[in-house]
C-alpha positions as CSV (number, residue, x, y, z in Angstrom):
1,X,-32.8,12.4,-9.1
2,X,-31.5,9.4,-6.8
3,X,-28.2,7.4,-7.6
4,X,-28.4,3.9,-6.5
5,X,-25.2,2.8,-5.3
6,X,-24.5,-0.8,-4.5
7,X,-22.6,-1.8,-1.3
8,X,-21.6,-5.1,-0.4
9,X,-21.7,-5.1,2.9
10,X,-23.7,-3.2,6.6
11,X,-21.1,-1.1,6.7
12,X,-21.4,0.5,3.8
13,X,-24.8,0.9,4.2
14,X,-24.5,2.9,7.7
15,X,-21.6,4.9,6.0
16,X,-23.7,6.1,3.2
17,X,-27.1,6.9,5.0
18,X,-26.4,10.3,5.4
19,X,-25.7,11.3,1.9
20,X,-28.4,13.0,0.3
21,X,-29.3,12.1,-3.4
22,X,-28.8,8.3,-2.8
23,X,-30.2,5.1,-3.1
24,X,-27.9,2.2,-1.3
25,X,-28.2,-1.2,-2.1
26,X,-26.4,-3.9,-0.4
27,X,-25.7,-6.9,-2.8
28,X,-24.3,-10.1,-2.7
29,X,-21.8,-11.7,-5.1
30,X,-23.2,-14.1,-7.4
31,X,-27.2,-12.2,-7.3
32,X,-28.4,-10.4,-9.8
33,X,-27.8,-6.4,-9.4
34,X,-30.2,-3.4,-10.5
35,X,-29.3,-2.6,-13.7
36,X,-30.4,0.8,-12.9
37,X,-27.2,1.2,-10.6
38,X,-24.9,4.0,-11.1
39,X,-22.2,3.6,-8.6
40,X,-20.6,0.0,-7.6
41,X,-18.4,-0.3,-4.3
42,X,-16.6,-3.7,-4.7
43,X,-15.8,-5.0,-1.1
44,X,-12.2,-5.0,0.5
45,X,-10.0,-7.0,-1.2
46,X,-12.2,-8.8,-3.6
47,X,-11.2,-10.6,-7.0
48,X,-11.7,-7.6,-9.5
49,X,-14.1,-8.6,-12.0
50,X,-15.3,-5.3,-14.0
51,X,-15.9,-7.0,-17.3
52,X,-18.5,-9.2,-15.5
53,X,-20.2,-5.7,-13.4
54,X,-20.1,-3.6,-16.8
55,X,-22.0,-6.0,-19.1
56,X,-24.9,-6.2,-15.8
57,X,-24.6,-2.5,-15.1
58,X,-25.4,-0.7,-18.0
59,X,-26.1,2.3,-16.2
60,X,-22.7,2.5,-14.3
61,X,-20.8,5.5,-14.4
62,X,-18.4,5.0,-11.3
63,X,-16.4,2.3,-9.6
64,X,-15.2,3.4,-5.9
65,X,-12.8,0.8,-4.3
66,X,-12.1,0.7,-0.3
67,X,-8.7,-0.1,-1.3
68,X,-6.1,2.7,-2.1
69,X,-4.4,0.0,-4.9
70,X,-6.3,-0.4,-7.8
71,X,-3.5,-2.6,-10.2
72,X,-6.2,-5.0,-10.5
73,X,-8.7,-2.7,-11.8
74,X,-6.3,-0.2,-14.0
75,X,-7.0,-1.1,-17.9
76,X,-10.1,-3.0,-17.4
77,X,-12.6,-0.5,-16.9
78,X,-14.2,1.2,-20.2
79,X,-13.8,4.3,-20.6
80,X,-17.2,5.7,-19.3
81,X,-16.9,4.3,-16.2
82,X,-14.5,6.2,-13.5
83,X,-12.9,4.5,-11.6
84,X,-11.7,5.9,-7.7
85,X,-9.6,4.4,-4.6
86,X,-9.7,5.4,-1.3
87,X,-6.8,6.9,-0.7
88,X,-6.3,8.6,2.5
89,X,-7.8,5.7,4.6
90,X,-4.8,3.3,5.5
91,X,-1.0,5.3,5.1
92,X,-1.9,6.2,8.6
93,X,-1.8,2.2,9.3
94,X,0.6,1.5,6.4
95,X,3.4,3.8,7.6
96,X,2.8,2.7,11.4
97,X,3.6,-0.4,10.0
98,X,6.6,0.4,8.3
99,X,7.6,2.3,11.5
100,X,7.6,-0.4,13.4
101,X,9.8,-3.0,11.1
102,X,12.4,-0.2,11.5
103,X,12.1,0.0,14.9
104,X,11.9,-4.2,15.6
105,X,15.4,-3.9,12.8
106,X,17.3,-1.7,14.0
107,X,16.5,-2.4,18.2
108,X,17.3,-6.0,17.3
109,X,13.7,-7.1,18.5
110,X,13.0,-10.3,16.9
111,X,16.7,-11.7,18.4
112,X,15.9,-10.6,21.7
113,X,12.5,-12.9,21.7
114,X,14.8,-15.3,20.1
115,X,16.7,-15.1,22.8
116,X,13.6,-14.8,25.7
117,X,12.3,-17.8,24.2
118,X,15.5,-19.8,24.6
119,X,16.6,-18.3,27.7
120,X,19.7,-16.5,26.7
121,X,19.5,-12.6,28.3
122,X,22.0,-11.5,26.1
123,X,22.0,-8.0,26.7
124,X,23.8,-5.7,24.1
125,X,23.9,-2.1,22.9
126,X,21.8,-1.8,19.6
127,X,21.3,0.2,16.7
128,X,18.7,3.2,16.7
129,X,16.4,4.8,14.1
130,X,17.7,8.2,15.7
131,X,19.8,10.4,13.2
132,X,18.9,7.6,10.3
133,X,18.7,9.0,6.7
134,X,15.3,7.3,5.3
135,X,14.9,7.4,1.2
136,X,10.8,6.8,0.9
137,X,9.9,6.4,-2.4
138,X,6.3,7.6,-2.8
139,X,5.4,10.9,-2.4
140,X,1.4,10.6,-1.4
141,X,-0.5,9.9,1.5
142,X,1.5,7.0,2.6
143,X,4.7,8.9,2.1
144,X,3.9,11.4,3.9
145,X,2.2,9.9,6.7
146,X,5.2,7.8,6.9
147,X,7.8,11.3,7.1
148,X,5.8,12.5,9.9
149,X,6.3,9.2,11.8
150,X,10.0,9.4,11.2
151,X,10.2,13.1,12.3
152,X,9.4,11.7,15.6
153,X,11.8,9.3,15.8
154,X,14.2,11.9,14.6
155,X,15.3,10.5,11.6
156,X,15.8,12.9,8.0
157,X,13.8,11.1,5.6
158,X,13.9,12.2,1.8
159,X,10.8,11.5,-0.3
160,X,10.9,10.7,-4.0
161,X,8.3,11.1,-6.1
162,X,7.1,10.5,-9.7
163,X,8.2,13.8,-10.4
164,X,10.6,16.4,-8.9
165,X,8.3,18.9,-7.4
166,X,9.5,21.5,-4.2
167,X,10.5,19.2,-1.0
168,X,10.4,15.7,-3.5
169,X,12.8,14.4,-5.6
170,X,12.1,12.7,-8.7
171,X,12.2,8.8,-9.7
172,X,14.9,9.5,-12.1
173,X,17.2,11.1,-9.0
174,X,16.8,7.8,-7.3
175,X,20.2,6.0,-8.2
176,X,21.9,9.3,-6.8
177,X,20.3,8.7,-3.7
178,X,20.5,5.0,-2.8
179,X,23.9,5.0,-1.1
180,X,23.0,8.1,1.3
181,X,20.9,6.5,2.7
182,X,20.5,4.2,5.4
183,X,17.1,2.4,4.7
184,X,14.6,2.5,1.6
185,X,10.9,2.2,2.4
186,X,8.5,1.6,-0.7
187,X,5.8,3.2,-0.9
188,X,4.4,3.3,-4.2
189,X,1.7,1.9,-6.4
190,X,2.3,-1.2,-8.9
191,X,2.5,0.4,-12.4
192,X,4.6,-0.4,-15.4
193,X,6.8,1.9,-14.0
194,X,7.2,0.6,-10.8
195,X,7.3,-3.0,-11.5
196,X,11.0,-4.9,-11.1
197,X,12.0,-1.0,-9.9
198,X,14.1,-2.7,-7.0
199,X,15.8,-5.2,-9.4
200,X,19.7,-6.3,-8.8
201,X,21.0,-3.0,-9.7
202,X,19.0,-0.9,-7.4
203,X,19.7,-3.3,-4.8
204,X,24.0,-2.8,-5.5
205,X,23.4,0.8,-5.1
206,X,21.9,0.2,-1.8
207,X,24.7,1.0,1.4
208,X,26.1,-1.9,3.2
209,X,23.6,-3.2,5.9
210,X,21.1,-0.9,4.8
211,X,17.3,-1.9,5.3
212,X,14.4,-2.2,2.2
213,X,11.3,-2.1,3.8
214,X,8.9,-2.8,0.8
215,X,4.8,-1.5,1.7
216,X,4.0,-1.4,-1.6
217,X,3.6,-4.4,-4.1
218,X,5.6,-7.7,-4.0
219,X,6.1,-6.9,-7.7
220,X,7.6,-3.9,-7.3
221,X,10.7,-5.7,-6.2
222,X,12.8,-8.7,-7.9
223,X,12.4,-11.3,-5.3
224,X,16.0,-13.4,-6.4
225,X,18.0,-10.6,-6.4
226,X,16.7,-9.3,-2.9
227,X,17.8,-12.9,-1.2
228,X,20.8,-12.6,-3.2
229,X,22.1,-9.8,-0.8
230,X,20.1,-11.1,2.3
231,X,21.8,-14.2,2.1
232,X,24.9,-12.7,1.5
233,X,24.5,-10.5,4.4
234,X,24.8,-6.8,3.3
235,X,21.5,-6.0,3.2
236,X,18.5,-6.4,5.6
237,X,14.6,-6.0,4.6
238,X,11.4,-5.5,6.2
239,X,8.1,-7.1,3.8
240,X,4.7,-7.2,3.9
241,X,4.1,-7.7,0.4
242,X,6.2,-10.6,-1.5
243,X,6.3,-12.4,-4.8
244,X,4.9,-14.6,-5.1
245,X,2.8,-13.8,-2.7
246,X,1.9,-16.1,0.0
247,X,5.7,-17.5,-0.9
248,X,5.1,-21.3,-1.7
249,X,6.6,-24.2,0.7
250,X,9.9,-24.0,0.3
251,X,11.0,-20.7,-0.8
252,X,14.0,-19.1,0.2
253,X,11.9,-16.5,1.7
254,X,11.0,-18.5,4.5
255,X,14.4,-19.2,5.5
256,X,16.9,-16.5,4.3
257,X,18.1,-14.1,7.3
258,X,18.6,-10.9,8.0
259,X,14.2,-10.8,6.7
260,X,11.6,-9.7,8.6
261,X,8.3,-10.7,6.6
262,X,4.4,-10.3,7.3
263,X,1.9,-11.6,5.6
264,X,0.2,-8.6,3.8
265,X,-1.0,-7.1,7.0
266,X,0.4,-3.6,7.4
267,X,-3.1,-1.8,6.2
268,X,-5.2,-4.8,7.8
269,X,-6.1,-3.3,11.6
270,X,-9.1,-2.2,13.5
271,X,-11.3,0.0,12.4
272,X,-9.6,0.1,8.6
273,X,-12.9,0.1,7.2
274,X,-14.6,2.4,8.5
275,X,-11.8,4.5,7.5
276,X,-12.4,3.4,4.4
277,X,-15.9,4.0,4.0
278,X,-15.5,7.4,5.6
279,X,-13.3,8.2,2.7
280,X,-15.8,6.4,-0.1
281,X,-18.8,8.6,1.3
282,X,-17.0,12.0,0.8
283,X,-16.3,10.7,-2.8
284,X,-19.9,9.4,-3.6
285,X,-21.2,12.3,-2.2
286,X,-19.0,14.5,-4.5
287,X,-20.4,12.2,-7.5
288,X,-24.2,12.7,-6.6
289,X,-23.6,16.9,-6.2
290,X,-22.9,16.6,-9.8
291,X,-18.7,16.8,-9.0
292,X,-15.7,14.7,-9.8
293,X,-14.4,12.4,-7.4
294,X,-10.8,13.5,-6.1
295,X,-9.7,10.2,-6.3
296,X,-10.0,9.7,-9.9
297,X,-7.4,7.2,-11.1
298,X,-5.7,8.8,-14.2
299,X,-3.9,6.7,-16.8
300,X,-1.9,4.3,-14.2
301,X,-2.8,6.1,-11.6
């Protein structure tokens, strides 16, 4: 029997040729889609729209993002439907990304071009990432993609997870840990759970001049009481994610120190989706062989 699988773009449909069972359709947004389609592979990024997909697919039975967040889709896929992400394509790029803010904090980075640009050479010693105790909260790919990157710099980093499990501490342990540790990278997905997590008291419990680096969801942190401390000077932060997200004109995110911000970038690089697909195809492929997907979200993840 042959699963047709819609893609929406060429790169899908080179990444699935070699998968045996299948029939790939590319499809455009707005056309009208086989109704005999099993499988629907929304492209990178785009709106999330399942109630619109289910009512034209009648026959689908799996949605497989090329994203590993799937808060937009979570709640508003029936029950027949699974629904997988593609986790395992970007913590590579996510955690390089986080690297790298710690790296540009703590070496003083941005000043320095600061100061290129107005021709100061103000040569100083700086901080180092060396000997740094990281707390990274999220305990899957991205966490520990991002320990391994850490290990090199030779810095201890201590991952938390959803639940206390052999080398992970649990979310409930996390106010014990805040002021051990030198920076906080998040790493987790947006879930009732995790949304306002890093509100004003998390923040307190933070050590002076510590660093938040935030690589998960803008929502996962309250935005007032983060300025709060950056303006005040005892904390520092690293985002790539904000809320509201792009900040409007204005905001005191655009002028508050002691910030390093990007704009929603840290998974966006070359190549990130081929990666993606190359994770989609294994998953596919495990649907059409009559198996469940690994990536099967599960409640709220």
């Amino acid at each position: 029997m042959t699963i047709t699988v819609l893609v929406p773009d060429e790169d899908g449909e080179t990444a699935l040729t070699g998968v045996d069972g299948l029939d790939v359709v590319r499809y455009d947004t707005g056309i009208d889609l086989p109704a005999r389609a099993e499988v629907l592979v929304p492209g990178f990024l785009a709106a999330a729209d399942p109630e619109a997909f289910v009512a034209a697919l009648p026959n689908l039975r799996l949605i497989q993002l090329l994203t590993a967040g799937a808060e937009n889709w979570i709640g508003r896929v029936p029950d027949h439907v699974m629904l997988s992400v593609a986790r395992g394509a970007h913590g590579g790029s996510t955690a390089e990304w986080a690297l790298a803010t710690l790296l540009a904090v703590y070496r003083d980075l941005i000043p320095f071009e600061r100061e290129r640009v107005a021709g100061t050479w103000g040569r100083r010693p700086t901080e180092t990432l060396i000997d740094k105790k990281v707390l990274v909260i999220g305990a899957g790919d991205l966490g520990s993609q991002m320990k391994r990157r850490l290990a090199a710099c030779d810095a201890t980093t201590t991952l938390v997870g959803t639940r206390a499990r052999d080398g992970v501490h649990g979310f409930d342990e996390v106010p014990g840990l805040l002021g051990e540790h030198d920076a906080v990278v998040l790493m987790v997905p947006l879930t009732p759970a995790t949304e306002g997590m890093v509100d004003a008291a998390f923040l307190s419990g933070m050590r002076d001049g510590a660093v938040l680096v935030n690589a998960a969801r803008g929502k996962v942190v309250d935005t007032g009481a983060l300025v709060a401390e950056l303006a005040a000077g005892r904390l520092r932060a690293a985002l790539d994610v904000t809320e509201p997200e792009p900040p409007p004109e204005g905001h005191p995110l655009w002028t508050v120190p002691n910030l390093l911000l990007t704009p929603h970038v840290a998974a966006s690089v070359e190549g990130y989706q081929r990666r993606a697909y190359a994770v989609v195809a294994q998953e596919i492929a495990r649907y059409a062989a009559g198996e469940r997907p690994h990536n099967l979200v599960r409640g709220d993840y």
